[in-house]
C-alpha positions in Angstrom: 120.5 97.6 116.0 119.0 98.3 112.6 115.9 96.3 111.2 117.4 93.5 108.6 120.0 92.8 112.2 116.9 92.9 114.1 114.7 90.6 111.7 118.1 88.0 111.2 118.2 87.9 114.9 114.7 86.8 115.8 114.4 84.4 113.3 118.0 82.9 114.3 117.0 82.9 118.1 113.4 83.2 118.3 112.7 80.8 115.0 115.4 78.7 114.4 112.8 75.6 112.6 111.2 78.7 110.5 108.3 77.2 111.7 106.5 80.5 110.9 105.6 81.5 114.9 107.2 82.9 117.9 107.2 82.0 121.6 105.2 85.1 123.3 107.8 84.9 126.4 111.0 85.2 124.3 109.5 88.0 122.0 108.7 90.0 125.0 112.4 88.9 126.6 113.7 90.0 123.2 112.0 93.2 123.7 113.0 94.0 127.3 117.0 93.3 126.5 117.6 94.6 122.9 117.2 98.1 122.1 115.0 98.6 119.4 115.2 101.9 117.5 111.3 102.2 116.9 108.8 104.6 116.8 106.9 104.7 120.3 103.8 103.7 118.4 105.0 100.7 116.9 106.5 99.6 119.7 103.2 100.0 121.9 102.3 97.9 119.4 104.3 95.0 119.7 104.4 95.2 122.6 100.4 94.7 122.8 100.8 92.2 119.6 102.6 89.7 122.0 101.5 90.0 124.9 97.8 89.7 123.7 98.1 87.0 121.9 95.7 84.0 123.4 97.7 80.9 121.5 100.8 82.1 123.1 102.7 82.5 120.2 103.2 85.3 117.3 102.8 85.4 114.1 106.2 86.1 112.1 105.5 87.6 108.9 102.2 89.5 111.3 105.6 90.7 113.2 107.8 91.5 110.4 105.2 93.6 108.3 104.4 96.0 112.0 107.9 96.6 112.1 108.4 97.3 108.3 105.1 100.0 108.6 102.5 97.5 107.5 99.8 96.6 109.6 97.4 93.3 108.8 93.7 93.5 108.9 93.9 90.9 111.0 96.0 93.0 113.7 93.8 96.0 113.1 90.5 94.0 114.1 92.0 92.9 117.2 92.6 96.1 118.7 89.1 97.2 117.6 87.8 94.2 119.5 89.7 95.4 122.3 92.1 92.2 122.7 94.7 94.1 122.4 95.3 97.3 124.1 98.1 100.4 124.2 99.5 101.5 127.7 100.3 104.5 126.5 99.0 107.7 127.3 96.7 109.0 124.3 97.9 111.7 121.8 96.0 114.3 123.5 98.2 114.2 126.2 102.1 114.8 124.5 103.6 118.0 125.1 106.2 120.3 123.7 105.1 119.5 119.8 106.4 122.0 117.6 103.3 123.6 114.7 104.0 121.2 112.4 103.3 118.4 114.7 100.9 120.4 116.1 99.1 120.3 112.8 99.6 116.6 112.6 97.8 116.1 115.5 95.1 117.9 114.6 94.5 116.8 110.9 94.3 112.9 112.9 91.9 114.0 115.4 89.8 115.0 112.2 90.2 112.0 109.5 90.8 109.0 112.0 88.5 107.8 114.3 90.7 105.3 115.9 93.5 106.6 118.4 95.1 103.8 117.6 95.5 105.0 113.7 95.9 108.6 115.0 98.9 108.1 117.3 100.3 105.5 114.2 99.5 108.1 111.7 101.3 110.9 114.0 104.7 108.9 114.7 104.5 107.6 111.4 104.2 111.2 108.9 106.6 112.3 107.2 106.6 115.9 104.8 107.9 114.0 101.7 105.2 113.6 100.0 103.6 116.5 100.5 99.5 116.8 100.2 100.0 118.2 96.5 97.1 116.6 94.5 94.5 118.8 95.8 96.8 121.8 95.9 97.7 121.7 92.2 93.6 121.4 91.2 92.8 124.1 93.3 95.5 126.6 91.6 94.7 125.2 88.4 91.0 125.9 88.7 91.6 129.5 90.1 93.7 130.5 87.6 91.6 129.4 84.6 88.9 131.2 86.4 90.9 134.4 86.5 91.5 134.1 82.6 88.3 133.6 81.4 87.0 136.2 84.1 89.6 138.3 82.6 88.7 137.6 78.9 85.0 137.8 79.4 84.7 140.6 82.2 82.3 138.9 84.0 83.0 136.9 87.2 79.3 135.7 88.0 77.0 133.3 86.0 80.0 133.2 82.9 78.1 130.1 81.0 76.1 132.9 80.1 78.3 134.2 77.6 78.5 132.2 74.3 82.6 132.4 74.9 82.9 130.6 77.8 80.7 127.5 76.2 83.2 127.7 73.8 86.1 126.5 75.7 87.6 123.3 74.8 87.4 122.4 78.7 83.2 122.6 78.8 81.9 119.0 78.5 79.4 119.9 76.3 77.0 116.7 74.2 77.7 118.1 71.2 81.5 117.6 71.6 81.2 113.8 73.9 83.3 112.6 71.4 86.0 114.6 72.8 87.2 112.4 75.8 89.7 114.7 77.8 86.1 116.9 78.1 84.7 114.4 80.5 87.8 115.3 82.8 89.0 118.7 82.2 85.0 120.6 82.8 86.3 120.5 86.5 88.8 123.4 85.5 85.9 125.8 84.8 83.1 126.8 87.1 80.1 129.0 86.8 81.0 131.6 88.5 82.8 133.6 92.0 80.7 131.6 94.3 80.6 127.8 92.8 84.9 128.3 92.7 84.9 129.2 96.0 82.6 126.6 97.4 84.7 124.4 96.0 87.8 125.7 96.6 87.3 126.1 100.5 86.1 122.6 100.5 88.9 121.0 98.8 91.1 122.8 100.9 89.3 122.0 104.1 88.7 118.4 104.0 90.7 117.6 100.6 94.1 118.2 102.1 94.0 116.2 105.3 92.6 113.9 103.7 95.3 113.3 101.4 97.6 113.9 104.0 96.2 110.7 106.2 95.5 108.5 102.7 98.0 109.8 100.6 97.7 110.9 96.6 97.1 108.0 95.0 94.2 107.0 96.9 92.5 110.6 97.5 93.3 111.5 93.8 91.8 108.3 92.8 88.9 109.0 94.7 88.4 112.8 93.4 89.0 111.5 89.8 86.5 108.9 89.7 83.9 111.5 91.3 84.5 114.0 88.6 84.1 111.1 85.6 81.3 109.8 87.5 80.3 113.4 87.2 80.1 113.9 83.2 78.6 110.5 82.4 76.1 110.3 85.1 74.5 113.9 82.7 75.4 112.0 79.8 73.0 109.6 80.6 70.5 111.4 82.6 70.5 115.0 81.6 71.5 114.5 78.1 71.3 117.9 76.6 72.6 119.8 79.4 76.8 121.2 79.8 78.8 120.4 82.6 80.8 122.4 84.4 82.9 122.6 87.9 84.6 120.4 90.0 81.4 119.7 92.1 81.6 115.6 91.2 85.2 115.3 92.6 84.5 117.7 95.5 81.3 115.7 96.8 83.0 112.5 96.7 85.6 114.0 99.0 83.2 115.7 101.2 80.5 112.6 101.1 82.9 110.0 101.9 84.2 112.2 104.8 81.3 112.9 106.4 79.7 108.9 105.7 82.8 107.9 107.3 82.2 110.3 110.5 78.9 109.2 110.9 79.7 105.4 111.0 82.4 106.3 113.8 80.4 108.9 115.4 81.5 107.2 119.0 85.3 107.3 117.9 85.7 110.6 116.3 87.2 113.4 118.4 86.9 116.5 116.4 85.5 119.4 118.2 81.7 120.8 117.5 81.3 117.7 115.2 77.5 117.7 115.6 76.9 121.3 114.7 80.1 121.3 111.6 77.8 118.1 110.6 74.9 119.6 109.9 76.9 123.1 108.7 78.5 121.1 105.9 75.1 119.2 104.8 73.3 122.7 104.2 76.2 124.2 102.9 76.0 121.0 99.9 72.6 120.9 99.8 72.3 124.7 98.9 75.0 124.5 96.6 72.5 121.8 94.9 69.6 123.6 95.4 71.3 126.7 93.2 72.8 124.2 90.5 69.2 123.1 90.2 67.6 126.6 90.3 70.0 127.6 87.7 69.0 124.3 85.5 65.4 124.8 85.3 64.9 128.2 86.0 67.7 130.6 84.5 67.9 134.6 86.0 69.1 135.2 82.5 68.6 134.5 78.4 70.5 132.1 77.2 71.2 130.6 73.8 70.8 126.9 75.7 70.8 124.2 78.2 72.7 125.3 81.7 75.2 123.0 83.4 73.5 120.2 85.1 73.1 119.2 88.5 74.1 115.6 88.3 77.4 115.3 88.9 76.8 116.9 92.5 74.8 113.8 92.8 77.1 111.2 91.4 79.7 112.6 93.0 78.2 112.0 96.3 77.1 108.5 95.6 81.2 107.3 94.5 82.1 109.4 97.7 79.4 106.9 99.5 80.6 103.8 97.9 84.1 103.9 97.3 85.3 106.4 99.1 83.5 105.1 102.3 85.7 102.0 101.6 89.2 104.3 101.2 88.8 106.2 104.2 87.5 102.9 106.1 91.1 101.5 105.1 93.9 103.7 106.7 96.8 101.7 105.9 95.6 98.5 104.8 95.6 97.1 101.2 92.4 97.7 99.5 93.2 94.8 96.7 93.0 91.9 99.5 89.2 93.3 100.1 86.6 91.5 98.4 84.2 94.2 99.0 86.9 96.7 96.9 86.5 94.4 93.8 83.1 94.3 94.1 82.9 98.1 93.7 86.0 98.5 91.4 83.8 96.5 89.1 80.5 98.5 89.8 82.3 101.5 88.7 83.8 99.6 85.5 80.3 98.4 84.5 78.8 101.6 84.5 81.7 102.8 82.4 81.3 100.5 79.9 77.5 101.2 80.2 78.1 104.9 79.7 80.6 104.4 76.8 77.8 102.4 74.8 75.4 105.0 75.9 77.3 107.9 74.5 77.8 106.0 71.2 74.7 104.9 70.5 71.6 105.9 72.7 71.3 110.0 71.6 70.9 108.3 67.8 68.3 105.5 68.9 66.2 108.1 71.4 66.0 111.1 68.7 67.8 113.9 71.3 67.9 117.2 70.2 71.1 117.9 70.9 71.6 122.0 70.8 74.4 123.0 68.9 77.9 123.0 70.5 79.1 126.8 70.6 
């Protein structure tokens, strides 16, 4: 029986008045005498939708959005409140996976701290689309680093050489009027080490991620970090470069590990105590040498170093609205009041910054240095 059959015949049978609800005990006889080509997940669910349900009736368009691979809030909150519960055995325990599933199952033991959204999220992947977002920035990034590593023979501390601040990716103050420059400085990078930092953690915790929350969400998430990024040292560090992907990588990384913390109890990835406090001095160090190499430069140069600020901002949008994404596993951020509340947040202190860039460097005197 396919779905539209499926749908046609509960509402003829089950609803006939389109009243809106269904009888518990004729769902569930529904159930037991139709076969219902659905993945074991979702029918675990249904199953625990119905039989759960304390008025004794269901919820039709709750029904029909389960079955079409939506799930309500509402739905979602009862089985965190434990009203309604899945007999089956938990993800752990399924044998014979291939390495792909394999994989599957290990990239939901590490985003989701629900089994519930893990064994959902495991009957429920598919390869098309594939994680590519964070696979395209990362090669991007790597191979501009090889050509200007190339060009400039160096490969360690390259804002050193007058060349590379002359790039037309460096967000630099004395080209803010350029806006693609508030974007593309996460293309170029210091040097070896801040590419690779970056690069490992992209890969590591970028790529499930986008495999659990898909592109638009994750990609959303990394952009706003990285514009968050060159107008948070517009404003604060006004004289200073930018460079790296640092602001999109610490919202990533921030709203990973935020989002770990708050289900500490639920999350089931192995070591998470010790890879917890790994990845916090692994980001603080890398924010320790962005500061160091602020303030206190190993070597001449002609100006201001890149700033440390969008490490910072990065981690605060990772905080804030990427707490919110990863809080949401299938469920529509735009009926959340708390998602408008931040989506305006982040507009204000656009608007903010735009009015900032245009008119506070004039008011306040700043010396800008030249732009190379």
């Amino acid at each position: 029986m396919d779905r539209s059959s499926l749908f046609q015949l509960i509402q003829e049978q089950l609803d006939p008045e389109n009243t809106g609800f269904i009888a518990v005990e004729n769902f569930t006889s529904l159930v037991e005498h139709h076969e219902l080509q659905l993945d074991p997940s979702k029918l675990d669910m249904l199953l625990a939708l119905v039989q759960s349900n304390e008025e004794g009736q269901v919820c039709y368009q709750e029904l029909i959005e389960l079955m079409s691979s939506k799930r309500s809030s509402s739905f979602r909150r009862a089985i965190a409140n434990g009203r309604r519960t899945l007999q089956r055995e938990i993800l752990l325990d399924e044998t014979g996976l291939g390495l792909y599933k394999r994989f599957v199952r290990y990239v939901a033991y590490e985003i989701l701290p629900c089994e519930t959204d893990r064994r959902w999220y495991f009957h429920q992947n598919r390869l098309c689309p594939p994680p590519v977002f964070i696979a395209i920035i990362t090669i991007v990034q790597i191979i501009v680093f090889m050509c200007y590593g190339i060009m400039l023979n160096k490969w360690v501390l390259q804002t050193y050489q007058p060349d590379f601040m002359k790039s037309a990716l460096v967000y630099h103050p004395g080209h803010r009027a350029q806006v693609w420059r508030f974007f593309s400085y996460m293309f170029m990078h210091v040097g070896l080490e801040q590419l690779g930092f970056n690069a490992l953690l992209q890969l590591m915790i970028g790529v499930p991620l986008e495999m659990v929350h898909g592109i638009l969400r994750i990609s959303l998430l990394y952009m706003a970090g990285v514009l968050a990024g060159s107008l948070t040292v517009s404003i604060t560090d006004m004289r200073a470069p930018v460079v790296g992907g640092s602001g999109g990588v610490y919202a990533l990384c921030s709203a990973h590990l935020a989002n770990v913390v708050m289900n500490w109890a639920g999350m089931r990835c192995p070591y998470k105590l010790l890879r917890m406090i790994l990845a916090l001095v692994c980001m603080s160090s890398e924010v320790g040498r962005a500061v160091w190499l602020r303030f206190s430069p190993p070597l001449p140069s002609s100006g201001p170093q890149p700033s440390f600020m969008a490490h910072l901002s990065g981690a605060v949008v990772g905080i804030s609205m990427g707490l919110l994404i990863l809080r949401s596993y299938e469920e529509s951020l735009q009926k959340q009041c708390s998602w408008w509340v931040i989506v305006f947040s982040f507009i204000t202190f656009l608007l903010f910054a735009i009015f900032w860039n245009i008119f506070a460097y004039e008011l306040l005197g700043v010396q800008i240095p030249p732009p190379p």
